[in-house]
N, C-alpha and C positions, 0 to 999 in steps of 0.2 A: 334660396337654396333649400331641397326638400330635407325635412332632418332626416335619420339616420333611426329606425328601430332602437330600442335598448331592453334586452328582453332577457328575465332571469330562469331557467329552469331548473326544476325541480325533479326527479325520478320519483316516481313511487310503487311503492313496494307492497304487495297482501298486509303486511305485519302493523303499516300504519293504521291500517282502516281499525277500528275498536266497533262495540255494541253502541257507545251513547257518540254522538256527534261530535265533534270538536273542528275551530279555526283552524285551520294549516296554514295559510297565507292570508296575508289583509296588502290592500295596495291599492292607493286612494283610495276612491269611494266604491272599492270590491273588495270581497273574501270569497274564499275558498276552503270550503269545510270538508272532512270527513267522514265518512259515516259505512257503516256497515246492514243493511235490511238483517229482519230476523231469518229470511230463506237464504242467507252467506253470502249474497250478491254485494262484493265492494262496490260505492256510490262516491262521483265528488259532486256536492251542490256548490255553485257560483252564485255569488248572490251580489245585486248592484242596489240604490235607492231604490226601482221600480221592477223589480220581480228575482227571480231567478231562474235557471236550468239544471237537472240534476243528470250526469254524465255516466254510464255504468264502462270505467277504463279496464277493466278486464276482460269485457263481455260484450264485443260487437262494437265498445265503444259508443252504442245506444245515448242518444241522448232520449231518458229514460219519462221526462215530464219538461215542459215547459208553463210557465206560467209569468205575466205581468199586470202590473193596475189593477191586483186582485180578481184576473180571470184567468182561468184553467183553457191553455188552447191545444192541451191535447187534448186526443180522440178518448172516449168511454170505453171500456175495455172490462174482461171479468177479473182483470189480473188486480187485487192492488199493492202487490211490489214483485219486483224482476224475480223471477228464478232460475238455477243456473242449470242450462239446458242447451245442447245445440239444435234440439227442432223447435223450427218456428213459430208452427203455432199453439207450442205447448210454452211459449213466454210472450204474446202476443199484446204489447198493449204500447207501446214506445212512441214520441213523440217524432223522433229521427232512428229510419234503420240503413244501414248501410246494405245493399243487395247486388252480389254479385259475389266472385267478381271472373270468373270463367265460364259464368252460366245467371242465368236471371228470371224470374217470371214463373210461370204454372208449367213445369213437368208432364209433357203428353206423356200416353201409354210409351210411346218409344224411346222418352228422353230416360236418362241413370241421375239427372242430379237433385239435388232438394231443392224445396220450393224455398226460389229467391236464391239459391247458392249458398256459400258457404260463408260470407260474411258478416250474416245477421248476429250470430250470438257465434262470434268464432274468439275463441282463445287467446286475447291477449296476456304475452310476456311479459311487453315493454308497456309503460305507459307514464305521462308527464303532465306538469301541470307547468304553465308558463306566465310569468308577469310582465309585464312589458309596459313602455310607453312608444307611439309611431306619431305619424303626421295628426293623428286623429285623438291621440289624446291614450289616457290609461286601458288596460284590458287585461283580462285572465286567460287563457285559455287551457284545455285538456288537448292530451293527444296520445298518439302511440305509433306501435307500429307492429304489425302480424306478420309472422313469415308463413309461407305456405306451401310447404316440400314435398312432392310425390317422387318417389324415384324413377327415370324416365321419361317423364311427363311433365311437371308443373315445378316452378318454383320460381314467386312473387311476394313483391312486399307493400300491404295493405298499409296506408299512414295518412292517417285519419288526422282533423285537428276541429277542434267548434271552441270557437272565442266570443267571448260575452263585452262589449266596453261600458266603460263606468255610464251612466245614467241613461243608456239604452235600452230598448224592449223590441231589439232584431237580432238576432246573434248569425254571425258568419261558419257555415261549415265549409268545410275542402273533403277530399279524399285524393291519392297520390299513388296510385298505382304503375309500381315500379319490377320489369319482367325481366328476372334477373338470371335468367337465361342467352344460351348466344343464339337461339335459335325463336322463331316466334312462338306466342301465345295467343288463342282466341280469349277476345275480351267485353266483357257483358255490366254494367252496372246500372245502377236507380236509386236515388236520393227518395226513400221511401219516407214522406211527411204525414203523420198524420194528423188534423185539425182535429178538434171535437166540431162539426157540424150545430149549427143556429137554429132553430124557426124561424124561416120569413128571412133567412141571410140572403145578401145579396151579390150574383157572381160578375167581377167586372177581370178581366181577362185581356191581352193582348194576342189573342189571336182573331180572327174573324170569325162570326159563330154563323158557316152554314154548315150543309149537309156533306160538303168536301172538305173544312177544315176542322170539324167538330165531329170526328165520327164514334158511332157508336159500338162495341165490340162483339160481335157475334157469335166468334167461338165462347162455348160454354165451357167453363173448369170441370174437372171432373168431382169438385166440392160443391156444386152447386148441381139442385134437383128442379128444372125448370117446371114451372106450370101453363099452362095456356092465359093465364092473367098477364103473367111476368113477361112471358113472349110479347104478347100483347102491348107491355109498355116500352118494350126495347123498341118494336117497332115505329109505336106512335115517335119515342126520342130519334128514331134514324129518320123521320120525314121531320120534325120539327124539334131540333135541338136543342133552341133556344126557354122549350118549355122547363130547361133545367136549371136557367138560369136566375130564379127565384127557390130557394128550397122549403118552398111549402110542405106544411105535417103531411096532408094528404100522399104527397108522391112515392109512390111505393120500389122505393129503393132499399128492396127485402130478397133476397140476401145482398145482391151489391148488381152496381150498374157500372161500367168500363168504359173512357172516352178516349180518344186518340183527337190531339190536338195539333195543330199547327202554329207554333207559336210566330211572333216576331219582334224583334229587340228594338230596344233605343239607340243612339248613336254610340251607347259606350256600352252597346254589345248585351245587356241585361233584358230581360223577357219579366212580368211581372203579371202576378194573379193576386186576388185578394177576393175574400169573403167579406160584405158590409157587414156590420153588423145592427141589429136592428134602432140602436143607440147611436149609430155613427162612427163606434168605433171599427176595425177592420180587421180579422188574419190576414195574415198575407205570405209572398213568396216569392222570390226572384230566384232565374237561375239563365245560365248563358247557352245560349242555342246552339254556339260555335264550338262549345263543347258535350254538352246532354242536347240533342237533336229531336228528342221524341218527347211529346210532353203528354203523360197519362195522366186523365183525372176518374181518380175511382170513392164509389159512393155506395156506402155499406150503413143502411140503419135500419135497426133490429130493436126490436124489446130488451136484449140483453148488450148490444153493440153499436155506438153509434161513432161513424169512424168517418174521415173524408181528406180522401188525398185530392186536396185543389189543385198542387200540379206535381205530381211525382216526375221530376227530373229525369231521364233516363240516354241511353243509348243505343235502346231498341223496344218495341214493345212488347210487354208481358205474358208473350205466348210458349215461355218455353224455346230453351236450344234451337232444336229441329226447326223449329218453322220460324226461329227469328233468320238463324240461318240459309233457309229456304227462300225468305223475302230480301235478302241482300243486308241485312238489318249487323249480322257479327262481325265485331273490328278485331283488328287484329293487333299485335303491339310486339314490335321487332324488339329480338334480343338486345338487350341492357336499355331500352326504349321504356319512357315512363308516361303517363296519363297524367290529367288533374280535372277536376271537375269542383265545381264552386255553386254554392246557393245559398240564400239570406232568406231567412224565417222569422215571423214575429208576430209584434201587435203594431199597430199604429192607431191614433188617437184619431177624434173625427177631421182634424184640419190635416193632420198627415194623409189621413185617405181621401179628402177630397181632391188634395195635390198629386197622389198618386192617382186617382182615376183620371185627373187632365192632362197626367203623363201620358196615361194607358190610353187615351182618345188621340194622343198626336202622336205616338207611333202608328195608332187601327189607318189615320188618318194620312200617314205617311207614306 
């Protein structure tokens, strides 16, 4: 008989958070601390024997840094700590951004919303910390939940949750969008992950890597100034995509390069990516097709930025409103009708990633 959850929550409130650190829960082999940045951003870090994640519950619900087995797998970034802000890339540096969730992606000239929507660093009221024990043994998790009221128009509720378990180095996110409205809403989101990118990592992937399920993104952002080099290499990646699947220093992914992938899942519905690393051990990333359908991988390394979404999860690709709408890509979410979406991020050790890449050969293979 499968046991039964036993889960304690917590509320928490701005007035916890102080300047120096401190425990707020311990529960088996987790805690859940505290803490406040000097830029007023409240932070909870989770911490287990083998790393932690730092959670920002007020602010987009960002999970703000991750790190295990003493390596750092977020992306490099100029920020080093959150600040409280609703545009995106005036806080730019987060390990997990939530994006969405009426609108998603790069703002043509004729789109009105912000890049990525309004989820990124949106105003959380509510927010919780949860202990629990399930089938799988002890865990922590954060959560909350955003409301979103326009009169006339909009009004949705964002509830977000990332759970950490005792001696693991994958932590489970969700998002739960719920349209609490009686009439419909257009609905946009993306599990925005970002790795810190390797020398010489190696990318092993469940989708098939040709020219049809590995494409490369040709609309230009209007943040990026193309050159005749950069063309240049977009192209060469549109006839041979598989040249990206080593991340060599040389490859000039300055300012960023765009993939649209086709994923495919294992029996129990999971899709997975992973970066080797050049040691054995791997990033990695799972997330379900049957619910995020589009899988973007984006590749940003700069002198000052070295950033790498292996599969940013999504439900359309990142062209902005108008043309995701245009390619059939915007869902839609009937009144009092709710969403979920799910993906696991982490580290895995080298004998984890070996088992994970003989997973990822018998689904390519299936």
């Amino acid at each position: 008989m499968r046991e039964m959850t036993r889960e304690t929550i917590v509320t928490l409130r701005p007035g916890y958070f102080g300047d120096k650190e401190r425990v707020f829960i311990e529960h088996a082999g987790l805690s859940a601390s505290l803490l406040r940045f000097d830029t007023g951003v409240e932070a909870v870090r989770v911490r287990n024997a083998r790393g932690e994640i730092t959670v920002l519950p007020f602010q987009g619900q960002q999970v703000w840094d991750a790190r295990f087995d003493e390596r750092v797998l977020t992306m490099k970034s100029m920020f080093t700590q959150p600040l409280p802000t609703r545009e995106y890339l005036a806080n730019y540096g987060a390990f997990l951004i939530h994006c969405g969730a009426t609108a998603m992606g790069n703002p043509s000239k004729d789109d009105s919303h912000p890049l990525h929507g309004e989820l990124p660093n949106a105003p959380y009221r509510s927010a919780f910390l949860a202990a629990g024990t399930d089938e799988r043994g002890p865990y922590i998790a954060v959560g909350g939940e955003y409301r979103h009221t326009i009169a006339f128009s909009l009004n949705y509720a964002a509830r977000p949750r990332v759970l950490l378990r005792d001696g693991e180095t994958m932590m489970a996110a969700s998002m739960e969008i719920e349209n609490l409205k009686k009439t419909p809403m257009d609905l946009m989101y993306m599990a925005h992950v970002n790795f810190r990118p390797l020398d010489n990592g190696r990318l092993v992937y469940s989708a098939p890597c040709s020219r049809e399920t590995v494409r490369v993104r040709t609309v230009i952002p209007a943040h990026v100034v193309p050159t005749e080099k950069y063309l240049a290499f977009l192209e060469e990646l549109s006839e041979n995509p598989g040249k990206h699947n080593v991340l060599a220093p040389g490859l000039a992914f300055d300012p960023e390069v765009v993939f649209f992938l086709s994923y495919k899942a294992d029996r129990d519905g999971w899709a997975r990516s992973m970066m080797v690393h050049p040691d054995g051990y791997a990033s990695t990333i799972r997330h379900r097709p049957d619910q995020l359908n589009h899988g973007v991988r984006w590749i940003s390394r700069t002198p000052d930025q070295d950033c790498f979404g292996l599969c940013l999860p999504s439900t359309a690709e990142p062209d902005g409103y108008r043309a995701e709408k245009a390619k059939g890509n915007l869902r839609s979410l009937a009144g009092g009708q709710s969403a979920r979406f799910d993906c696991e991020a982490g580290l895995l050790t080298p004998a984890e990633a070996r088992e994970e890449e003989a997973a990822i050969a018998r689904i390519l293979a299936g």
